[in-house]
N, C-alpha and C positions, 0 to 999 in steps of 0.2 A: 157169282154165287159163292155163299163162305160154305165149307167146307167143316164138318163136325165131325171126330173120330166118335166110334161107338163110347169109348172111355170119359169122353168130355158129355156126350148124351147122358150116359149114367150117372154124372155129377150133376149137372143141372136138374137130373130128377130126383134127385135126393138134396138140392136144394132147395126145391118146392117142396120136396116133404118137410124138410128141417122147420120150415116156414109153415108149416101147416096147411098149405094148399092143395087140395085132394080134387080140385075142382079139373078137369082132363082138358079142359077150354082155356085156363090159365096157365100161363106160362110165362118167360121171363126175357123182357125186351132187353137187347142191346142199346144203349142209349150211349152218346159220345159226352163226354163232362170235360174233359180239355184236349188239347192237341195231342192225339197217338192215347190216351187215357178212355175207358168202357166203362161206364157200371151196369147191370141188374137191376134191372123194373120192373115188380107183377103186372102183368097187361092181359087184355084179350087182342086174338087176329083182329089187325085192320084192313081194308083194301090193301089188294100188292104185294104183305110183306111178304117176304120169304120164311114157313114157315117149318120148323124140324120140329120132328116128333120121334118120341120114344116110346115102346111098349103102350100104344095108341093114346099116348098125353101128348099135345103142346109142349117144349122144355123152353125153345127158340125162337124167338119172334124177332126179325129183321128188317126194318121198314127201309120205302125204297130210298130214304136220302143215304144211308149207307151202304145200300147194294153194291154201285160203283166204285166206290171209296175199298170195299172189302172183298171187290173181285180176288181169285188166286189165296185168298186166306182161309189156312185153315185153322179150325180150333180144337185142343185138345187139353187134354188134363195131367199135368205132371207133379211128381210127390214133391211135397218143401220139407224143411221141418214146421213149418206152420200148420200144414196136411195138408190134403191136395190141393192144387190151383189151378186156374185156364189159363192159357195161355197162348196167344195168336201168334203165328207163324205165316209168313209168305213162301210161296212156292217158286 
């Protein structure tokens, strides 16, 4: 199961806002785009995934081919000078 600090919750919910999606059933999949690389996908729950929710929205949608892949990970949100960013961490 990946692991979400409250800090990284409140980023992906104000990246659904920034996006203009108000919708509480929409939320934003994990999706793999190269070896060790994530992006951000509006989606709705599928069967299985694993799903994190914030202040009763959807933020996190994790379906099952990366469940195993992302056991012991956690995600959290740290400052750049870009502004904030996620960023995964194993335990």
């Amino acid at each position: 199961m990946v692991m979400v600090t409250e800090r990284a919750k409140e980023e992906l919910g104000s990246i659904l806002g920034s996006a203009g999606i108000s919708d509480p059933e929409v939320g934003l999949r994990l999706t793999p785009t190269a070896p060790g690389q994530f992006s951000l996908t509006t989606d709705t729950e599928r069967e299985a995934d694993q799903v994190v929710e914030h202040e009763g929205s959807k933020v996190l949608l994790v379906g099952t081919e990366l469940t195993e892949f992302l056991e012991g990970v956690t995600i959290d949100c740290q400052d750049s000078p870009e502004g904030p960013r996620l960023v995964m961490t194993r335990d």
